[in-house]
Legacy VTK file of the C-alpha trace (Angstrom):
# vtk DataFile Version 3.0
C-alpha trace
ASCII
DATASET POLYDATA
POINTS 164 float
0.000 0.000 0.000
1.252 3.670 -0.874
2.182 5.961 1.859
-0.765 9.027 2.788
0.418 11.696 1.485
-1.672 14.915 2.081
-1.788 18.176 -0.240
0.546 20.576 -0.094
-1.986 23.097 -0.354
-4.755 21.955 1.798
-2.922 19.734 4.292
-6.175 17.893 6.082
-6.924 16.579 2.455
-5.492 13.429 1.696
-4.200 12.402 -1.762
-2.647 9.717 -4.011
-1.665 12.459 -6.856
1.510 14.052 -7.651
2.728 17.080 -9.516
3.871 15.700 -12.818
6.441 18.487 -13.093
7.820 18.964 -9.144
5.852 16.013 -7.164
4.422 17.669 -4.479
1.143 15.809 -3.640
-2.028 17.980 -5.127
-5.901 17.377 -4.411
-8.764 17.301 -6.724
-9.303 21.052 -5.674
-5.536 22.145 -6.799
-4.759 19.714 -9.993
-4.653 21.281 -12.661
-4.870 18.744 -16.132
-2.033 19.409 -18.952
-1.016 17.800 -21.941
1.440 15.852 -20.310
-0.146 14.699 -16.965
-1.779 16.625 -13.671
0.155 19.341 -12.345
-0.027 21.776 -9.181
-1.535 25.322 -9.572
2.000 26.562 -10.183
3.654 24.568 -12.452
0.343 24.395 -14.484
0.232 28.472 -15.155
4.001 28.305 -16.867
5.005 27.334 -19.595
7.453 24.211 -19.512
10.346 26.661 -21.098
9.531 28.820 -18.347
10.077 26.346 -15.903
13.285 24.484 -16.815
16.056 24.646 -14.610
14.115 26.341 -12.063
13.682 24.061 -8.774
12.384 23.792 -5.393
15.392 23.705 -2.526
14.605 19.881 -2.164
14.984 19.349 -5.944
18.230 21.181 -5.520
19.318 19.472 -2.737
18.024 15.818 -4.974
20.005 16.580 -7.564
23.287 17.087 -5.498
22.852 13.695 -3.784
22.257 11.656 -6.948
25.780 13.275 -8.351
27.720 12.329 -4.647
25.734 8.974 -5.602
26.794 8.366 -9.307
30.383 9.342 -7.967
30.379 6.998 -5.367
28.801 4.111 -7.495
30.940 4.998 -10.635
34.063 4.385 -8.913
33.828 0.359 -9.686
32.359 1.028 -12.895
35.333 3.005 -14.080
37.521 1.119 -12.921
36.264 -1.895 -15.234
36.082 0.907 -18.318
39.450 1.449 -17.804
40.608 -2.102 -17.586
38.674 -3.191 -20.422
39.660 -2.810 -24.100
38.118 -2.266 -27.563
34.713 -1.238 -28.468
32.773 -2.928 -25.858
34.616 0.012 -23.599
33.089 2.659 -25.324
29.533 1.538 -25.567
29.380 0.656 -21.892
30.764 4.195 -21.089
28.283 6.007 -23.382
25.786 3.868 -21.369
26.999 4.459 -17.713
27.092 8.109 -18.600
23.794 8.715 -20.258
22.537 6.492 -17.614
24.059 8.429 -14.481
22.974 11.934 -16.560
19.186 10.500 -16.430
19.378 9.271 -12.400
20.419 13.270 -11.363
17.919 14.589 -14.159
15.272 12.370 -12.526
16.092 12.926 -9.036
16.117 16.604 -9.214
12.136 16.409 -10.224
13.170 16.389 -14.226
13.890 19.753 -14.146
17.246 20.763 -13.808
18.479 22.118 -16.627
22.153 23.095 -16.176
22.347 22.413 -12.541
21.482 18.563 -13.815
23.708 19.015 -17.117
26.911 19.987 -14.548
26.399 17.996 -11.699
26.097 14.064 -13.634
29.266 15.686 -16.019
30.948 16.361 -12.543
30.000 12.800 -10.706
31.191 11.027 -13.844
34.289 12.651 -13.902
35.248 12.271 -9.587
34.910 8.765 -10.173
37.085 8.793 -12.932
39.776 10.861 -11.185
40.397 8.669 -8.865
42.047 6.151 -11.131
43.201 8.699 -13.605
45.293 11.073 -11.176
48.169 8.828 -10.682
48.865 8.701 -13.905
48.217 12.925 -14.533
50.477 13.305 -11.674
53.376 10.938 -13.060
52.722 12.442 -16.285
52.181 8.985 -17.804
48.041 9.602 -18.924
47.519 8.462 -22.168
44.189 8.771 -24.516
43.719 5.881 -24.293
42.755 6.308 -20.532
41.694 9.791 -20.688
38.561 8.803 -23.863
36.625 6.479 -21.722
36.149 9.368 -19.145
35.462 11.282 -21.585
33.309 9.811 -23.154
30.946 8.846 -20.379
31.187 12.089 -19.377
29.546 13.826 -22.524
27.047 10.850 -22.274
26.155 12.131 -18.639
25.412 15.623 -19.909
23.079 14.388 -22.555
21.454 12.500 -19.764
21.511 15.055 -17.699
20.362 17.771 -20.496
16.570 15.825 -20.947
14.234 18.128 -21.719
16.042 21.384 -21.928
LINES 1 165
164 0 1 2 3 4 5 6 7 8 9 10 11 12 13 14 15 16 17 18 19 20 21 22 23 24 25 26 27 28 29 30 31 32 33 34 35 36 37 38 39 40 41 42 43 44 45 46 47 48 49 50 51 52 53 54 55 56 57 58 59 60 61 62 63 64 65 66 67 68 69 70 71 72 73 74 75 76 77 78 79 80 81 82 83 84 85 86 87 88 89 90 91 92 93 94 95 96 97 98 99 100 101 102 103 104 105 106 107 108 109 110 111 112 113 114 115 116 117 118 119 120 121 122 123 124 125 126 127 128 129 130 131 132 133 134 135 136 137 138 139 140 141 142 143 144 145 146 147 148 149 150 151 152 153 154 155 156 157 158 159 160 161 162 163
C-alpha cells in the first residue's frame, strides 16, 4: 500500500496524486490537467520553457545527492572501463554516462536544466579521477585512458540535459 500523502496546499486533504512536473502531492481542488499529466496550480500556469532549470530547494538538494551517488557508485564502474579494451569500452561508457545523466535529471524532479547538465558531467568525472590522477600526476596519462572518461562524461550531460 502507498504511503498518505496529504496536499501541499490543503494539508487535512489526503491524496494519491503528484505534480507531474515537481511532485508535491495535489488534491482534486488544486490539480490542474495538462497535456502531459496533472500538475499543481503553479507549475500548471508556466510554460514548460519557463520552468526548466528552475527548482524547489529539495529538488536542488536531490540533484546534489544523486551526483555524490553516481560518484560513489561509478568508482567500480570506471575502474572496469578502464581495464577493459576495444569497443565494448566505449559503448558501456556512453551507457553508464547517459545512464548516471538521467538518475540526477530524474532525481532533481526532471527539471534541472544546467544544474542537472553539470552535476552528472561532474560525478562522472570524480569517479574517474580517482584512477586517472596517478597517472596525470606521473605524467604517464595516455588517450587511451583519458577517452573512456570522456566519453561517459559527454554521455552524462546528454542525460543530464533531458528536456532542456
Amino acid at each position: 500500500m502507498t504511503e498518505t500523502m496529504h496536499c501541499y496546499r490543503h494539508p487535512r486533504r489526503e491524496t494519491r496524486v503528484s505534480c507531474a512536473t515537481c511532485g508535491r502531492p495535489i488534491c482534486t481542488e488544486c490539480m490542474r490537467p495538462t497535456d502531459v499529466g496533472i500538475k499543481c496550480p503553479d507549475d500548471a500556469k508556466l510554460p514548460r520553457s519557463a520552468r526548466t532549470g528552475v527548482m524547489k530547494p529539495n529538488q536542488v538538494l536531490k540533484t546534489f545527492l544523486a551526483g555524490i551517488g553516481v560518484a560513489l557508485v561509478g568508482i567500480p564502474v570506471a575502474y572496469v572501463l578502464l581495464n577493459l579494451a576495444g569497443i565494448l569500452t566505449f559503448v558501456l561508457a556512453i551507457a553508464a554516462g547517459y545512464g548516471a545523466g538521467t538518475l540526477v535529471y530524474r532525481a532533481g524532479g526532471r527539471n534541472g536544466g544546467l544544474l542537472a547538465v553539470v552535476v552528472s558531467v561532474m560525478g562522472v568525472l570524480i569517479a574517474f579521477s580517482l584512477f586517472l590522477a596517478p597517472s596525470f600526476l606521473v605524467g604517464a596519462l595516455s588517450l587511451g585512458q583519458v577517452l573512456p572518461a570522456l566519453i561517459a562524461a559527454v554521455a552524462a550531460g546528454f542525460g543530464g540535459r533531458q528536456g532542456y
